[in-house]
C-alpha positions in Angstrom: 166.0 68.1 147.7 169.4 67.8 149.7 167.0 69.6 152.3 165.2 66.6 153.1 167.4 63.7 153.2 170.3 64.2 154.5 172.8 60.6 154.7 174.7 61.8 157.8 173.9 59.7 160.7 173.4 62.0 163.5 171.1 64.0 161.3 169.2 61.0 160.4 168.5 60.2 164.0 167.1 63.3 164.9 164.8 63.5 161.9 163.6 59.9 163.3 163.2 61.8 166.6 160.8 64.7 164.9 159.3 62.3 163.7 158.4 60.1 166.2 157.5 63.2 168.4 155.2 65.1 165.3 153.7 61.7 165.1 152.8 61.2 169.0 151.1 64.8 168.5 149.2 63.8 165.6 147.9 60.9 168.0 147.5 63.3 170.6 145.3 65.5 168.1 143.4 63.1 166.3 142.1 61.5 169.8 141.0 64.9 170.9 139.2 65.6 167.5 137.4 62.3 168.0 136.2 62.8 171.5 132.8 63.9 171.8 133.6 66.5 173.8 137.3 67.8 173.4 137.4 69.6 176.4 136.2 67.0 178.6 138.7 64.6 177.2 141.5 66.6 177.8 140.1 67.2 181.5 140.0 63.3 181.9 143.5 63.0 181.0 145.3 65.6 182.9 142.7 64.4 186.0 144.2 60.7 185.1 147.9 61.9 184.4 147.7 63.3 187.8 146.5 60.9 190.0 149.3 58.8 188.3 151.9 61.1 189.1 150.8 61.9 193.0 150.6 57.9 193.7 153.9 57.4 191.6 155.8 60.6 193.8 153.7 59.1 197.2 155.2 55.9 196.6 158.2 56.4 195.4 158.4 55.0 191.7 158.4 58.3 190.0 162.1 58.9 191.1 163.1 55.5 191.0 161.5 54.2 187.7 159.6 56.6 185.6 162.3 59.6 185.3 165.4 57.3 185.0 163.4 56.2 181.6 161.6 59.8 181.1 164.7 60.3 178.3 163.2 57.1 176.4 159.4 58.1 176.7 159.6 61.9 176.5 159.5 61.5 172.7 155.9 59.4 172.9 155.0 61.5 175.8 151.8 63.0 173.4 150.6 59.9 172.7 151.3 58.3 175.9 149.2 61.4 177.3 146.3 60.4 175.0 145.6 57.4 176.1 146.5 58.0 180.0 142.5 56.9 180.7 142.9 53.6 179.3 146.6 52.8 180.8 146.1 53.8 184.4 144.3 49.9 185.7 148.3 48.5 184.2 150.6 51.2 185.4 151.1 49.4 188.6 152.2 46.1 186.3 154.1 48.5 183.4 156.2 50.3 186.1 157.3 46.1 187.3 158.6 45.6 183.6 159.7 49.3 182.5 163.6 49.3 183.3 164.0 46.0 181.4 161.9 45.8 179.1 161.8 49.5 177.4 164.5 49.5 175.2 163.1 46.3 173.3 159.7 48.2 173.0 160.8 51.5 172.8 161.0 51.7 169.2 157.1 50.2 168.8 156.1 52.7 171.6 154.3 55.1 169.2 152.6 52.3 167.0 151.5 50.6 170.7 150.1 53.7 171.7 148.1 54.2 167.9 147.0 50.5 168.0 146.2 50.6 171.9 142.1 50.1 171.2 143.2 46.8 169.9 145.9 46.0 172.5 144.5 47.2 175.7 142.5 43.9 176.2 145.3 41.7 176.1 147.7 44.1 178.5 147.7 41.9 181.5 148.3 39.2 179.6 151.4 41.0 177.9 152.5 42.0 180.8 152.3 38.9 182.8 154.2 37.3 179.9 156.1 40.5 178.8 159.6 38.4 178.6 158.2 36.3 175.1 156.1 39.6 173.8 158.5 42.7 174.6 162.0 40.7 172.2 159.6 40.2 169.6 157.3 43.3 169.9 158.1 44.7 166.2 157.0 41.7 164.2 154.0 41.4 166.4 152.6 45.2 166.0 153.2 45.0 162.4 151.5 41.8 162.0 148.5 42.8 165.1 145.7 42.9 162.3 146.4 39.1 161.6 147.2 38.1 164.8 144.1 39.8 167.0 141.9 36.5 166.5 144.5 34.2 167.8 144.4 36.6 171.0 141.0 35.8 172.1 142.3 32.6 172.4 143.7 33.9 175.9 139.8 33.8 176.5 139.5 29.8 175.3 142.4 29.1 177.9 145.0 28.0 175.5 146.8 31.1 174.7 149.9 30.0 177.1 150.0 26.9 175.2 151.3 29.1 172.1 153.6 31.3 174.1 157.0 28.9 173.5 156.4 29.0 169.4 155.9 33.0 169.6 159.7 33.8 169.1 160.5 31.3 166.1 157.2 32.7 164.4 157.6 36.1 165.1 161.1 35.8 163.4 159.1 34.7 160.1 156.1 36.9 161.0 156.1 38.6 157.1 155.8 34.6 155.5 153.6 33.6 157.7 151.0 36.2 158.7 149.4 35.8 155.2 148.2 32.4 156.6 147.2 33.1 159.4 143.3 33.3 158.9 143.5 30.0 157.2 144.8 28.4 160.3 142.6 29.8 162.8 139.9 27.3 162.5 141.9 24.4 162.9 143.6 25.9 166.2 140.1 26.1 168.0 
């Protein structure tokens, strides 16, 4: 039992780091058992990962941006890989906010890329607004279920009108997500 918990500090944080990477693979894996065809998939995302890298190296970002962070993403690298497909259309925007704004969602990388189906709707909006979303990232990815009908607001055009109130509710997220579906009809 002293095996598996061990209260020294360092140790702690690179148990947190095994996990975080065992749990990127276990994304990795469970998207590839999903697929239709494995194969296929994992041609798709290499084909995908590398047109990303060969326009990032052509225009200069990968030096300047992606491997000053690489130390920050290496650990959701798996699960970043996974869903490559899906985040090529934002790199251009991700890469505008990445030096700033990683460390603030960083730590809700590996849950972002689990809970991506849900999110990657709503990316240019997050990104266009990523200074209210990225401080208050881990209230909002453990309350997404609750909160995914108020995004489609975005759609009803009154989305930005929320976007000052986000940081003083996220704060309380755990109170106030219970009520959240109650509320909802008397938004619209």
């Amino acid at each position: 039992r002293a095996l598996l918990y061990d209260p020294d500090p360092p140790r702690r944080r690179i148990w947190r780091s095994v996990q975080r990477l065992v749990d990127s693979f276990r994304l990795f894996f469970y998207r590839v058992r999903i697929s239709e065809e494995p194969l296929k998939y994992i041609q798709d995302q290499t084909g995908t990962g590398a047109r990303i890298v060969y326009e990032l190296a052509k225009n200069g970002q990968l030096g300047r941006t992606v491997l000053p962070n690489s130390k920050r993403l290496l650990l959701d690298a798996p699960g970043i890989y996974a869903r490559l497909t899906m985040l090529e259309s934002h790199v251009p925007g991700i890469l505008d906010i990445l030096d700033e704004y990683l460390p603030s969602i960083e730590p809700h990388l590996d849950v972002c890329m689990e809970r991506f189906d849900d999110i990657e709707p709503y990316m240019d909006f997050i990104i266009q607004h990523i200074e209210v979303f990225a401080p208050n990232c881990g209230p909002l990815i453990k309350h997404l279920d609750a909160l995914l009908p108020y995004a489609k607001l975005r759609d009803e055009g009154i989305a930005e009108e929320f976007l000052p109130y986000i940081p003083y509710f996220a704060q309380r997220m755990d109170k106030v997500a219970p009520h959240l579906p109650a509320l909802l009809p008397h938004i619209r």
